[in-house]
C-alpha positions as CSV (number, residue, x, y, z in Angstrom):
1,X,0.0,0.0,0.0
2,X,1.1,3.6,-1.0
3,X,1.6,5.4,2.4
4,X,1.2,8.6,0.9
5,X,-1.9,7.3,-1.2
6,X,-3.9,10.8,-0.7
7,X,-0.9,13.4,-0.3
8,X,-1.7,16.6,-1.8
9,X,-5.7,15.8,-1.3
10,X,-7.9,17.7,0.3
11,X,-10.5,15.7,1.8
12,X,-13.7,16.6,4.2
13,X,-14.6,15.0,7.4
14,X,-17.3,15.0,9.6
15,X,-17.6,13.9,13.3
16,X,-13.9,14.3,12.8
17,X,-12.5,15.0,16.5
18,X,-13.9,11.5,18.1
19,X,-13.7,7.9,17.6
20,X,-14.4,6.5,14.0
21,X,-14.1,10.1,12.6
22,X,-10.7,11.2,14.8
23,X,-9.3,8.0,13.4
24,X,-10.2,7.9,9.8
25,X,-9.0,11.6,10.2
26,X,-5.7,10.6,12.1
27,X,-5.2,8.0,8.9
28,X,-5.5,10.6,6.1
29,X,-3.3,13.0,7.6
30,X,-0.8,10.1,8.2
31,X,-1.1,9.4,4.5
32,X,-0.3,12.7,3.0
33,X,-4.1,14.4,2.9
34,X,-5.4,17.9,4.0
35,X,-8.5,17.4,6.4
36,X,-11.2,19.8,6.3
37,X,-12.5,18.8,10.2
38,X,-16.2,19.3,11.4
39,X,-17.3,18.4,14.6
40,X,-19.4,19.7,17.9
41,X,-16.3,18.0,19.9
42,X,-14.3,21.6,21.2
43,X,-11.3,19.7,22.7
44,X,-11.1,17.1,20.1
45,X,-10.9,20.0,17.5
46,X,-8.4,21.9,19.4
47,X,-6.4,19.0,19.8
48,X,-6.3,18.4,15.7
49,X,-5.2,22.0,15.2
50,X,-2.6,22.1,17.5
51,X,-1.3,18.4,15.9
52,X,1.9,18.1,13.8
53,X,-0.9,18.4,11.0
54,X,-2.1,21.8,12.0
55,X,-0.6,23.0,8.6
56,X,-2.2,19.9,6.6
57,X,-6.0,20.5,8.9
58,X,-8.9,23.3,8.8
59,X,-10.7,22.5,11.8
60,X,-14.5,23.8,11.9
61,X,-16.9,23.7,15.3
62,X,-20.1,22.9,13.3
63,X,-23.7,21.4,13.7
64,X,-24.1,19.6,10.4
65,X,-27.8,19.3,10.7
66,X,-28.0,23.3,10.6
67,X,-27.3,23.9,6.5
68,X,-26.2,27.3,6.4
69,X,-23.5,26.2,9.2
70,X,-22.3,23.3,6.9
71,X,-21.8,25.3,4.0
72,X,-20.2,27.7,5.4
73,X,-17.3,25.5,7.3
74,X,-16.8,24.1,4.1
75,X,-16.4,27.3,2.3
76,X,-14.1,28.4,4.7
77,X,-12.0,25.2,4.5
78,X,-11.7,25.0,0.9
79,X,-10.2,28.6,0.7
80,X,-7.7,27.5,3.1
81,X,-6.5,24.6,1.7
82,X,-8.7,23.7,-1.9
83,X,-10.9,21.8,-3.6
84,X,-12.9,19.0,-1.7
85,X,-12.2,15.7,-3.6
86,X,-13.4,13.0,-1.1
87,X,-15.7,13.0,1.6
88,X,-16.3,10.8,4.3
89,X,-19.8,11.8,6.5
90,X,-18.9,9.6,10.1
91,X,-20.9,11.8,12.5
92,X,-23.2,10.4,14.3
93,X,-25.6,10.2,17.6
94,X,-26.9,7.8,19.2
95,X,-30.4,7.3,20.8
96,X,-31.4,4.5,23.0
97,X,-35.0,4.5,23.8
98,X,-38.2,2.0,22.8
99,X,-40.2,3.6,20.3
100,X,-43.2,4.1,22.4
101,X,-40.9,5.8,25.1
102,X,-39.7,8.1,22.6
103,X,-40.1,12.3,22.6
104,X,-40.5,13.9,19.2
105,X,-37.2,15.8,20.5
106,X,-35.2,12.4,21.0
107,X,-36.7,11.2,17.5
108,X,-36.0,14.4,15.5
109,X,-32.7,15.1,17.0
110,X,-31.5,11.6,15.4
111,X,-32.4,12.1,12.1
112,X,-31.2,15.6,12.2
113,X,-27.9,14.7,12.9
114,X,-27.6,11.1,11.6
115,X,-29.7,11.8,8.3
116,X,-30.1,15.3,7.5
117,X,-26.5,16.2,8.1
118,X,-25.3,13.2,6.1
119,X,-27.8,15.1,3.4
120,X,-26.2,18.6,3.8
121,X,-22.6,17.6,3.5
122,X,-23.0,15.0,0.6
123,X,-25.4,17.8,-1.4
124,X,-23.0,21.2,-1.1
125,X,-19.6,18.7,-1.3
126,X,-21.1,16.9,-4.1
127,X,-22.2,19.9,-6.6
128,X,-18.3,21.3,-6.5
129,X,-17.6,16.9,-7.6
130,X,-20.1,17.6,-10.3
131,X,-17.9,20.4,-12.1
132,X,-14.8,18.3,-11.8
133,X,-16.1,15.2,-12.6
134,X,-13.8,12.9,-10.1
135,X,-14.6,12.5,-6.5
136,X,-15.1,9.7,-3.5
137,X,-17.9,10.0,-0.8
138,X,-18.2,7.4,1.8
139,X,-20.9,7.4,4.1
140,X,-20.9,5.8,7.5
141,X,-24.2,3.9,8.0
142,X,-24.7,0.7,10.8
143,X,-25.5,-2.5,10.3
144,X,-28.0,-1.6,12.6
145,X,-29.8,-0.5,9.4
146,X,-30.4,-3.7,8.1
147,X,-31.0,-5.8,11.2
148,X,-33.7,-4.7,13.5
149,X,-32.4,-4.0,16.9
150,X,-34.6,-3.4,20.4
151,X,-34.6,0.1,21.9
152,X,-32.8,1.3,19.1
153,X,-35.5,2.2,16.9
154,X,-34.6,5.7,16.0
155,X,-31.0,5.2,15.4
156,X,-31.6,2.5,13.3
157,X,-34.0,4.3,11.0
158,X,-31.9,7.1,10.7
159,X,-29.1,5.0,9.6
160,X,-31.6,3.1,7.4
161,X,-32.2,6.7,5.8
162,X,-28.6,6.9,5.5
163,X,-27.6,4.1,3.3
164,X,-30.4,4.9,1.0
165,X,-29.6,8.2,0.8
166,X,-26.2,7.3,-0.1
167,X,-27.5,4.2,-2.8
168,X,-29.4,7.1,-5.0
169,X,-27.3,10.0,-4.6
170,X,-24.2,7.0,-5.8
171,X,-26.6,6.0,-8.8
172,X,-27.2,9.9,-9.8
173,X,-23.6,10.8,-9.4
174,X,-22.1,7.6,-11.2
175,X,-22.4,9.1,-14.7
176,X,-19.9,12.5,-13.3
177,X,-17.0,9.6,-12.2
178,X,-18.3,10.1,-8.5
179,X,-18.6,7.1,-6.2
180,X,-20.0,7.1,-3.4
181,X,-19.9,4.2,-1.3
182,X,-21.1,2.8,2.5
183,X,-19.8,1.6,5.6
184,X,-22.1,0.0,8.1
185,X,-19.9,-1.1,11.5
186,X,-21.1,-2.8,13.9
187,X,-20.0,-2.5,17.9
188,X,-17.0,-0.2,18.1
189,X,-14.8,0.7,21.1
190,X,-15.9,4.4,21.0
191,X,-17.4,6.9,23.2
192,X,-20.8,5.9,21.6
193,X,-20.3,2.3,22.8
194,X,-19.4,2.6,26.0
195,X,-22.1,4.8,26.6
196,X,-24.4,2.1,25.9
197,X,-22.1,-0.4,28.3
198,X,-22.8,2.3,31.2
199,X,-26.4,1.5,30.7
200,X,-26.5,-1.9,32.1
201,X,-24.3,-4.1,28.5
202,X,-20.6,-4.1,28.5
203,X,-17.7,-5.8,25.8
204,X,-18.2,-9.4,27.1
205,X,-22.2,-9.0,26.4
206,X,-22.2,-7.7,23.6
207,X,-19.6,-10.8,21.9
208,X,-21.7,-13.1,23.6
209,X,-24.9,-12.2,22.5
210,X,-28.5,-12.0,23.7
211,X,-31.1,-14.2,22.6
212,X,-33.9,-13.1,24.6
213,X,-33.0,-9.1,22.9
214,X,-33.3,-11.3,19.5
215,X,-29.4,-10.3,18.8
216,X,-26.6,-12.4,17.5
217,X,-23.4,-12.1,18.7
218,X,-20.2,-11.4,17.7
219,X,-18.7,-14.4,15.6
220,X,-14.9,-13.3,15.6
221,X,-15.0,-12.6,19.4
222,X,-13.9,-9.1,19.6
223,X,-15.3,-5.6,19.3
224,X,-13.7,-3.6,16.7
225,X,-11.1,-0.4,17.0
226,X,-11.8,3.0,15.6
227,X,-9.1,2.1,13.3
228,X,-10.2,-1.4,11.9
229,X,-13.7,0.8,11.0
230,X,-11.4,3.8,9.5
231,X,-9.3,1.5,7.4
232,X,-12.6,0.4,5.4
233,X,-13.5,3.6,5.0
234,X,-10.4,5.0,3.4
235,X,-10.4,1.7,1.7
236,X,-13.5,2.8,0.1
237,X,-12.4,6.8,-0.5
238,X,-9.4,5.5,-2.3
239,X,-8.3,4.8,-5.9
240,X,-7.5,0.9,-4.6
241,X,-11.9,0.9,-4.8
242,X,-11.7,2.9,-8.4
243,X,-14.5,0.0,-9.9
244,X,-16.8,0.3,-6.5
245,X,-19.9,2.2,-6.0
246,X,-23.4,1.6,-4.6
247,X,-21.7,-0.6,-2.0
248,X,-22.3,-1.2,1.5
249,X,-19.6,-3.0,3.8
250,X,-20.3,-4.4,6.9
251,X,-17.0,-4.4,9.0
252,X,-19.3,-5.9,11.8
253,X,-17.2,-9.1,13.1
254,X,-19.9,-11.1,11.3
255,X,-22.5,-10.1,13.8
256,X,-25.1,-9.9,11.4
257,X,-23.9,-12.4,9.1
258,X,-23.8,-10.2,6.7
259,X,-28.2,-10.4,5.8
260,X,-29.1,-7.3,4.5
């Protein structure tokens, strides 16, 4: 593998400053890129800019679910340091609840973030792909979207929403030379996880599985690093995929044995 595979790119980044995102971000830097960062994460972004990248990163503390916010980050960072000519959209919430115990705040919250920011980014990055004819977008979904999951209703959907979203805008950008391509992980040792562990689950639970919560568990015994998910993704953004669009790869340990 080329170690400088993206040096001289300029590539966007959301959810940039924490787990999946701070890693696919750490990666691309690593491997020659310029990161355009957007997060809510203050100390995570300060961190980034104050790296031994802070001449290769333009780090933006943005709500992606608020449009006029997204496109102006983006503006911003493509002044600084060019052209957008991959994307990867990782930013992400997550809401535990039962559906009839949800609150139209919990619900719309979600999809604003998980779905609607997913929507921003890939629609203002994607029109500046469109005049150049080359660009990557990869998307990070769940396999969560596929495979029903209890309490998790409204994450799930908004993932659902995700990969979808990310199928049709693939097949409408396809004829520019854009692909744009999905990742769905399964349990990752993130702050999101762990969050979930402090409400009752925890590593070995989660491998193990729980029949009576209808959920397999984890066939290759482990929970995955921020890294093994970020490797896919650049995987994905990269020339190496130059043939591969429309896709969706679980990186889930086999824990939904792969049924879409």
């Amino acid at each position: 593998m080329n170690t400088q595979e993206f040096a001289d790119e300029c590539i966007a980044v959301t959810g940039a400053a924490r787990g999946i995102g701070a890693a696919v971000t750490r990666l691309l830097l690593e491997r020659g890129a310029r990161v355009i960062a957007l997060d809510l994460d203050v100390e995570g972004l300060t961190q980034l800019s104050q790296s031994s990248y802070s001449d290769r990163v333009s780090c933006h503390l943005v709500d992606i679910s608020q449009s006029d916010a997204v496109d102006q980050a983006l503006a911003q960072g493509q002044e600084k340091l060019g052209p957008i000519q991959r994307l990867a959209c990782v930013a992400g919430v997550l809401q535990m609840g039962r559906i009839t115990e949800l609150s139209n705040e919990q619900w719309d919250r979600t999809f604003a973030i998980n779905t609607t920011g997913v929507f921003n980014v890939c629609r203002n990055v994607a029109k500046g792909m469109i005049e150049r004819k080359q660009g990557a977008i990869v998307n990070v979904s769940s396999n969560s979207a596929a495979t029903p999951r209890i309490a998790m209703g409204a994450y799930a959907a908004s993932k659902a929403a995700v990969t979808q979203l990310s199928r049709c805008l693939g097949l409408e950008l396809a004829p520019h030379g854009i692909r744009v391509n999905i990742i769905s992980p399964g349990s990752t040792d993130t702050p999101m996880q762990q969050a979930m562990w402090a409400q009752g689950s925890s590593r070995e639970t989660v491998i193990a599985g729980s029949g009576e919560n209808y959920r397999l568990g984890i066939p290759l015994q482990k929970i995955a690093t921020p890294e093994e998910i970020a490797e896919a993704v650049l995987f994905l953004l990269s020339d190496r995929a130059s043939h591969i669009t429309l896709s969706d790869l679980r990186v889930d340990g086999g824990a939904t044995l792969d049924q879409g």
